[in-house]
N, C-alpha and C positions, 0 to 999 in steps of 0.2 A: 923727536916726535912731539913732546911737550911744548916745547916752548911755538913748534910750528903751529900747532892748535891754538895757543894759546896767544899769536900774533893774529891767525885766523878770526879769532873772539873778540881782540881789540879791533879790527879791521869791520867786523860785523857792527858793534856795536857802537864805532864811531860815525856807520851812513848815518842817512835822514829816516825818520820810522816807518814813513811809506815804502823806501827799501827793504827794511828790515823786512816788514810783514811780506813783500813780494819772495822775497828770498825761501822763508817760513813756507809760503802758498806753496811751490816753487818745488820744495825738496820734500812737501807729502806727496805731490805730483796726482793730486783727486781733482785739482780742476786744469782747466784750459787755460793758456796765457790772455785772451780775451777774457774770460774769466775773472782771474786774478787782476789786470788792468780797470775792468769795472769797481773791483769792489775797494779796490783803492781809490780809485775817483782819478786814475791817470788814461792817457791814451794808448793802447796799444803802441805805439809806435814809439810812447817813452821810455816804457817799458823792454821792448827789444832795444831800444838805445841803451838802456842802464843795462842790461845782459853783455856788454861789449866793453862796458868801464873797468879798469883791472883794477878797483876794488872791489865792486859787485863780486868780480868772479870770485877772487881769492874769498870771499865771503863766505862763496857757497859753497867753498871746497869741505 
């Protein structure tokens, strides 16, 4: 269980920081993905893109 956290964290912390913060947005779940797209300064639709990359996901596990 540790070490899968703990590959989770290296995986996290090796995206780009606009991911990072998406992720962050993401799993307090207070705003909308439109939302969170805006205040990143990406397009919605990059945004559902990066939700499909299987590093994002394992990210957010």
């Amino acid at each position: 269980m540790k070490r899968e956290k703990a590959r989770e964290l290296k995986t996290f912390l090796s995206l780009p920081k606009k991911q990072q913060i998406a992720i962050s947005l993401l799993f307090l779940g207070q705003m909308k993905q439109s939302e969170i797209a805006k205040e990143i300064q990406v397009g919605d639709s990059t945004l559902s893109s990066w939700k499909t990359h299987e590093n994002f996901m394992k990210a957010q596990a």
